[in-house]
N, C-alpha and C positions, 0 to 999 in steps of 0.2 A: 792740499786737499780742501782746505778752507776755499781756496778761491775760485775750486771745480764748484763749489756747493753753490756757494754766492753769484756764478754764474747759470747755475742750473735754475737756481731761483730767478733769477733776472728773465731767462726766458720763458719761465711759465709766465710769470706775471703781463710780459707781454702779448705771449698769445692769449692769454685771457681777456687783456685790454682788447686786442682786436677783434675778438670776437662777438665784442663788445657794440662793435658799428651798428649792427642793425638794430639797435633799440635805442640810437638816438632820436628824440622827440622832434619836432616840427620847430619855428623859431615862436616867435611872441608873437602877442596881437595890438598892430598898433592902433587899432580904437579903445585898447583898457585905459583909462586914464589914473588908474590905481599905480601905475609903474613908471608915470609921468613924474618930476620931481616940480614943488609949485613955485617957483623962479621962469619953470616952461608950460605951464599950462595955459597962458594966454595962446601961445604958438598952437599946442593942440587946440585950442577951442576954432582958434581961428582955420584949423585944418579940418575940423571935423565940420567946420559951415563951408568947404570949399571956399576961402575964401583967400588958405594958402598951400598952394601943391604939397610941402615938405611937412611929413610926420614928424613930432618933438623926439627927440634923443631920451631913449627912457634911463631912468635909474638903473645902473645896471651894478652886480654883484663885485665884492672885492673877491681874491684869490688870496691865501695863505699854505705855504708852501713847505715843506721838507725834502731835504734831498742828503741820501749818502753815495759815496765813491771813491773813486782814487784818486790819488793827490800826489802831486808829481812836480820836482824843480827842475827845470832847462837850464844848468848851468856849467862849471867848470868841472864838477865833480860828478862822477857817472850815478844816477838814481837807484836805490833798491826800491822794486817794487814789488807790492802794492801798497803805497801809501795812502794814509788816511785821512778821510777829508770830511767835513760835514755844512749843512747850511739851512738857514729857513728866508722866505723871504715873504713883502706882500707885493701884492701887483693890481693895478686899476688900470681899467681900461682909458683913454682917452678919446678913442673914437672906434671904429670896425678895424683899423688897422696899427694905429698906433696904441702904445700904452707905458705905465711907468713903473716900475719895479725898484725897490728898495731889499737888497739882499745884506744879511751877517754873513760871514763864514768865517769854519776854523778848518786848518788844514796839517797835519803831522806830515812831514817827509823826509826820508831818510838816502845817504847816497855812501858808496865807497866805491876807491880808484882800484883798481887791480894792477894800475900800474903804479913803480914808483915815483918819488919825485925828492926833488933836493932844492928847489927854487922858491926855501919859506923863506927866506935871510928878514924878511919883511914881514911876514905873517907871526903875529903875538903868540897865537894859538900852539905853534912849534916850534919857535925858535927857544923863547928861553928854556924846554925841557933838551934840545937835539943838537942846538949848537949858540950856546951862554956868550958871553960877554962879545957879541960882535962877531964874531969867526964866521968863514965861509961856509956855510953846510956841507958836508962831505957825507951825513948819513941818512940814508933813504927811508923815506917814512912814506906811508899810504893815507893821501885823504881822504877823509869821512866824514860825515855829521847828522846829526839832526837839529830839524830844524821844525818849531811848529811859529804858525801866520796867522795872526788875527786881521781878516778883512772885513769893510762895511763899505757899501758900494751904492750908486743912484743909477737907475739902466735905463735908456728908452728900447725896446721892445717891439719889434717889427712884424707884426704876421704875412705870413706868405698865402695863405691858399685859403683865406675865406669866402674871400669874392667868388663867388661860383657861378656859372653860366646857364650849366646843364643838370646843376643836383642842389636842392633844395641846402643841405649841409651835411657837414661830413666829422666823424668822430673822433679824424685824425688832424692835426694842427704843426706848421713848421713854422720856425719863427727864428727870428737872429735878433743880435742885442748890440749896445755898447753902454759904456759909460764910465764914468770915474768917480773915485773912489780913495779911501786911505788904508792905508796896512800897515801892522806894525808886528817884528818878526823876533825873534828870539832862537839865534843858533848856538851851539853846543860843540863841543868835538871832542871822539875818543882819543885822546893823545897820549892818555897815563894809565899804567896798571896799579893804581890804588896811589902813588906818588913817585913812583917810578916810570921812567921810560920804558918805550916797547922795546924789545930786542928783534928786529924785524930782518936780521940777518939770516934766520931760519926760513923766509917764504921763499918758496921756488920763482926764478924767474921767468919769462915768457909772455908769450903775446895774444891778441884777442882767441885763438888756439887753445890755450893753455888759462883762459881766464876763471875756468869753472873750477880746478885748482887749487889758485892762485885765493880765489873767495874763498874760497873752504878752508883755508889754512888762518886766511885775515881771519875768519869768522870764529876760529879756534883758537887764537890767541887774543881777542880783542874780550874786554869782558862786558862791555856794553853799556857803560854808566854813563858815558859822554858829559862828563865831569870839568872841560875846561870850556871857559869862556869862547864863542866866537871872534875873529878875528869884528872891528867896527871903526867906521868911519868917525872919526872925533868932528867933523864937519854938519854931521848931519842931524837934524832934529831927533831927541826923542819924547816917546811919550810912555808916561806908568814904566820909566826905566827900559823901555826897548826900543828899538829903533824905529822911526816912523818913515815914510814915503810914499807921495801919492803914486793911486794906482788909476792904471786905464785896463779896460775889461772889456773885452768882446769875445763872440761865440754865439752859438745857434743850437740849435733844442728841436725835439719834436715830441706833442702829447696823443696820447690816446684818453678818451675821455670813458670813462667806465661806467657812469648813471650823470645823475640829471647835474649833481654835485661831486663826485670823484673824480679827477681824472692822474691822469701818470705820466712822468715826462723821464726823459732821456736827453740828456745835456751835457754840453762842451763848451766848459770857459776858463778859455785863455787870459791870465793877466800879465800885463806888462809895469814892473816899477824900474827906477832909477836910481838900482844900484847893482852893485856884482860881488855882494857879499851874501847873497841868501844862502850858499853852501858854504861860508866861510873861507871862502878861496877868490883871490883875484890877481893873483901874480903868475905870469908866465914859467916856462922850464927854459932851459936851455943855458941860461945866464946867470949861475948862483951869487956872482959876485953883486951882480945888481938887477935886480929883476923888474922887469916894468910890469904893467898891469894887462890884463887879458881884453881882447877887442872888447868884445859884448857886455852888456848888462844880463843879470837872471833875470828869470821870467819866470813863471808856473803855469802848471796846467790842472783842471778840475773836472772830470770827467763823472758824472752822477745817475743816480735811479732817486725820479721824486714822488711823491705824494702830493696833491695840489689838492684844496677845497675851497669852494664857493660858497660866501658865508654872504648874508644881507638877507631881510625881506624888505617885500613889498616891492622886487628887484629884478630885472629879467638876470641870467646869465653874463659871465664875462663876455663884453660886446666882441671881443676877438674868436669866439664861438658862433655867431649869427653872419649870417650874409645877410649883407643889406641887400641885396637882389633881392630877396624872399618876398617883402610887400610887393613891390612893381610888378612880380610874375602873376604871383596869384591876385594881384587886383585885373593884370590884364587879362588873364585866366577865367576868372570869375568875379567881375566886379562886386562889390558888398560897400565901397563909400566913393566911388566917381559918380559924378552928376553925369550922368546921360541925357543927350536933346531926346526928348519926346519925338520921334518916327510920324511923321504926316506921308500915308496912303492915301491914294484917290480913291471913290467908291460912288461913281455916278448912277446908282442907282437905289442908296441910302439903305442897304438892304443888312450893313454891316459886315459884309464880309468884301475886302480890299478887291480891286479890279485884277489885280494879278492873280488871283486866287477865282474869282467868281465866273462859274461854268454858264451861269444865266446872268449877262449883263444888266438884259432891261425887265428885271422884274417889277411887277405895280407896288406901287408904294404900300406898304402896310400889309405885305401878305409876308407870312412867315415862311422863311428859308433853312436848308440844310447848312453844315457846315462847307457844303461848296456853294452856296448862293441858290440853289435849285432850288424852286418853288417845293415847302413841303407838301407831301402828299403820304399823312400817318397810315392810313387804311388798302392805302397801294391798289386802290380800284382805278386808278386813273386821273381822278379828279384833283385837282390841285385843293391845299383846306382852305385859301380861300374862296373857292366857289362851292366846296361842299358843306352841302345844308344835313349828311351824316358824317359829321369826320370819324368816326371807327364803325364801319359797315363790316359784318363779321363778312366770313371768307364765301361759307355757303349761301349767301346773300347775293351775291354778285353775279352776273353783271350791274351793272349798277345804270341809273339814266344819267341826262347832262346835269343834274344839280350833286349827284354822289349818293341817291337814294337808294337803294337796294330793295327788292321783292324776297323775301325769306321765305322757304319751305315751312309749313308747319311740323315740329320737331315729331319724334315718333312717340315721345313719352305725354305729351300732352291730354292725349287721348285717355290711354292709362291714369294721367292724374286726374282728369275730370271724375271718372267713375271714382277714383276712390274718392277723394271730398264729395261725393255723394254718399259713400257709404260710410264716409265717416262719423263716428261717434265721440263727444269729448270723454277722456280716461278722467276717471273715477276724483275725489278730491283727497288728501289723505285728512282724516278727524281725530289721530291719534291724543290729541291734546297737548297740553303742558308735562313736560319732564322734569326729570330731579337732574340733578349736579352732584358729583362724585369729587369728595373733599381727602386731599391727604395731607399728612404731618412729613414739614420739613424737605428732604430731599430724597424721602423715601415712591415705591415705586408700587405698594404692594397695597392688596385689596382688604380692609377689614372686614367684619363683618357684617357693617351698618351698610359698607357700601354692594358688600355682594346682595344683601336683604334688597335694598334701592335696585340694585340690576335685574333679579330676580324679575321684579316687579317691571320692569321696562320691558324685557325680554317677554313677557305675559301682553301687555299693549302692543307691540311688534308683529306677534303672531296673529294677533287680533284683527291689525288694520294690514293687509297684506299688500296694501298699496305705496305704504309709507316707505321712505328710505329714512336714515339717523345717521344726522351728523354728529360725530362725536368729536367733538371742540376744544384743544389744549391753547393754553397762552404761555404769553412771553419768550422773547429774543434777542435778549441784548446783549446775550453773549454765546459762545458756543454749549457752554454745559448748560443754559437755561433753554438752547434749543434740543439739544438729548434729551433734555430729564421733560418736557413738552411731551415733545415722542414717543417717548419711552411709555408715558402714564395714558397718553390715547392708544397706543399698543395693549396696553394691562387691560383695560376695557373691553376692547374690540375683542384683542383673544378670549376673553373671559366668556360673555356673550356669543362667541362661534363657539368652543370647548365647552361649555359648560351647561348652555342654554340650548343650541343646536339651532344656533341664529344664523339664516343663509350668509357668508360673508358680502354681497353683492348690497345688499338691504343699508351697508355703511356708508358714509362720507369722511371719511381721513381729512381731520385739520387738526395740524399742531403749529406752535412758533405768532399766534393770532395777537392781535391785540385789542386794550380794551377789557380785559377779564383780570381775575384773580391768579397769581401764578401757580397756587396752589390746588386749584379748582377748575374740574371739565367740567364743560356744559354738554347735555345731551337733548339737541334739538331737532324737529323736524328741517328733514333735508329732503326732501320729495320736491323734484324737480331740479336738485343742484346737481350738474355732471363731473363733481368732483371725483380722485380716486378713492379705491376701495383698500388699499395698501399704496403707502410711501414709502420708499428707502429711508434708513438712518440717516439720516444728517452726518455726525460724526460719530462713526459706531465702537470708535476707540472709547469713549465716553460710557457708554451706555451701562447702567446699571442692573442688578441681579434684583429680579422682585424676590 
């Protein structure tokens, strides 16, 4: 049930990862000189003066990585799986395609035979409990073990599919490896039930058939401590007490990159060492009296789900993410730093506009043209502007003679205006005089009664000079509440004055938000002659206060 789960997770996470593609971003910019490292910014300088085709290689981000999975031996003794595996590694780019990875790994793996065997006469692990002082084996025992591997590994790292032709880049990455490395392993083997032999005369016999069985009953008698030493080569180095032997490692991967810094990989790496004891078994069947050793060496395998993150600033991405096409396209796309040759058109008639282009070849020098070369002509009566002595002759004017002059009707209102500026009279002048200013306290909005006494009195002059308009004049705006409360107090007024006095509303000038004045103080001046309005909207009427 564990491994339905761990599966079901595996593939949500990928289809999340792919669904992932469309929001990968564009690649760098290679005029930022911010992601240039300064061992290479001569090269950029020199690239950015055309003076060398190739953009410097920018600093680009390290990769640190997590992966878990199954972990599996290729050897004499059959695998139970799923074994346990785990790893972190870092990796830098080296170029668009190349790069170099430094991985740890640890790996648990466990195996048992379902069939028997009698061919340990050699094997440490079983002989001294199965058959002591020498003797032929004659009783069948089941191998098994576990076995857990410490590896550390140097990988060159090959990307497949960056280079792109026809897609700017893509969110999906394949890549293959190799390299070597050292491991050093530590096997086990259930051979005893606490200091006793197994009594394995109870399993059922039979063949790949009969193996599910066969396990079920080993797995029923076995108690699982795997409590005896592995069988080891006295040859061969160790290191911290367990066996060591270089390893070589290859395998291939594919990532989904999930934002600018996540991405997720899926991976298979095979390693190969130089011996054929990692399941604690290397002696053939057949021969109990003397048994030789088994063709093959062990091998393992590591199959993973990773985690990978892009750490660095001031860094584009791991270069095995950017296609290097991406500048060449879009410079030849849209240039933004080639030097283009300056474009030499003929235009034998200096007129500005190129001979391929120009619908009037030989126009005179210095007369102004359309954008197809044609002699302008603004007024469209005929006349070319340079020979018209009216370049905008109105419509009803025309025909016009050879200089562009037009004869104009005399208009129908003309007549009309003469009589009246004969019968007109200049309007009256307004003599209202000097006003008072209307003073309030603070951030308040409301009329006291010095100042409704002062209005009173204004409202009495108003009525009097019935020619006068009144501006009533608020200041200050340097912020939103000092343009409401402005407002608001030329509002108190004006209404106060209509409401109260029965002052026509038309007689006003609406100014608030002015400058130059007291913020606390409206001036009330003549306006006669100013076409300001008679009402303004609030400003901000969220603002606005309760007189």
């Amino acid at each position: 049930m564990a491994s339905k789960k761990y599966f079901s997770l595996f593939l949500l996470m990928c289809l999340f990862s792919y669904g992932s593609f469309a929001q990968i971003s564009g690649s760098y910019d290679v005029l930022d000189s911010s992601v240039v490292p300064a061992k290479r910014l001569p090269q950029h300088s020199e690239f950015m003066a055309n003076a060398y085709p190739f953009p410097a290689k920018p600093r680009n981000q390290w990769e640190i990585g997590v992966k878990v999975g199954s972990f599996a031996i290729a050897g004499d003794v059959r695998s139970r799986l799923p074994g346990i595996g785990a790893g972190i590694h870092v990796r830098k780019a080296l170029g668009y395609v190349f790069s170099l990875r430094g991985e740890a790994g640890f790996g648990i793996a466990k195996g048992l035979n379902f069939s028997p065997s009698t061919g340990y006469k050699r094997n440490s692990a079983w002989v001294n409990a199965y058959a002591p002082g020498g003797v032929v084996p004659t009783t069948n025992v089941y191998y098994n073990y576990k076995t857990n591997i410490y590896e550390l590994s140097l990988q060159g790292v090959a990307t497949l599919n960056n280079i792109r032709f026809h897609k700017a880049k893509s969110g999906f990455n394949a890549y293959v490896f190799g390299g070597i490395g050292g491991m050093i392993y530590d096997t086990k083997i259930d051979a005893l039930n606490g200091n006793t032999p197994y009594n394995f005369s109870g399993i059922p016999a039979g063949g790949y058939s009969e193996r599910k069985d066969i396990k079920k009953a080993l797995k029923d008698l076995l108690d699982g401590d795997y409590e005896t030493e592995g069988e080891k080569d006295g040859l061969q180095p160790e290191l911290f007490d367990k066996p060591f032997r270089p390893a070589f490692v290859m395998g291939g991967g594919v990532q989904f990159k999930l934002n600018k810094k996540l991405s997720l990989a899926i991976e298979d790496k095979f390693t190969v060492v130089k011996t054929d004891l990692l399941d604690g078994q290397q002696w053939q069947e057949g021969w109990p009296e003397g048994p030789s050793q088994t063709r093959d060496f062990d091998s393992y395998n590591f199959i993973s789900l990773g985690l990978n993150i892009a750490v660095g600033a001031k860094a584009v991405e791991p270069l095995w993410w950017v296609n290097p096409l991406d500048y060449a396209y879009n410079e030849i796309n849209k240039p933004r730093h080639m030097k283009l040759p300056k474009p030499v058109l003929d235009d034998a008639d200096a007129d500005g506009i190129t001979d391929q282009f120009d619908n009037e070849p030989n126009t005179p020098a210095g007369a102004p043209v359309d954008s197809h070369g044609v002699s302008r002509d603004t007024d469209g009566d005929g006349v070319p502007d340079y020979k018209d002595k009216e370049l905008v002759t109105p419509t009803q004017c025309q025909p016009v003679d050879a200089d562009g002059v037009g004869k104009c009707p005399e208009p129908d209102c003309c007549k009309a205006l003469r009589d009246s500026m004969a019968n007109w009279t200049p309007r009256s002048k307004c003599n209202i005089g000097a006003l008072p200013s209307i003073t309030f306290k603070g951030k308040s909005v409301t009329l006291n009664n010095d100042a409704k006494a002062l209005l009173a009195s204004v409202a009495q002059k108003v009525r009097d000079n019935a020619d006068c308009r009144i501006a009533v004049v608020g200041y200050c705006a340097s912020s939103k509440s000092e343009q409401q409360l402005s407002w608001d107090r030329v509002n108190a007024i004006i209404n106060y004055l209509i409401d109260k006095e029965s002052i026509n509303p038309d007689r006003f000038v609406f100014k608030y938000g002015q400058e130059g004045g007291d913020c606390n103080t409206v001036d009330l001046q003549d306006g006669t002659g100013d076409e300001g309005p008679t009402t303004v909207p609030a400003p901000h009427p969220q603002l606005r206060r309760k007189g």
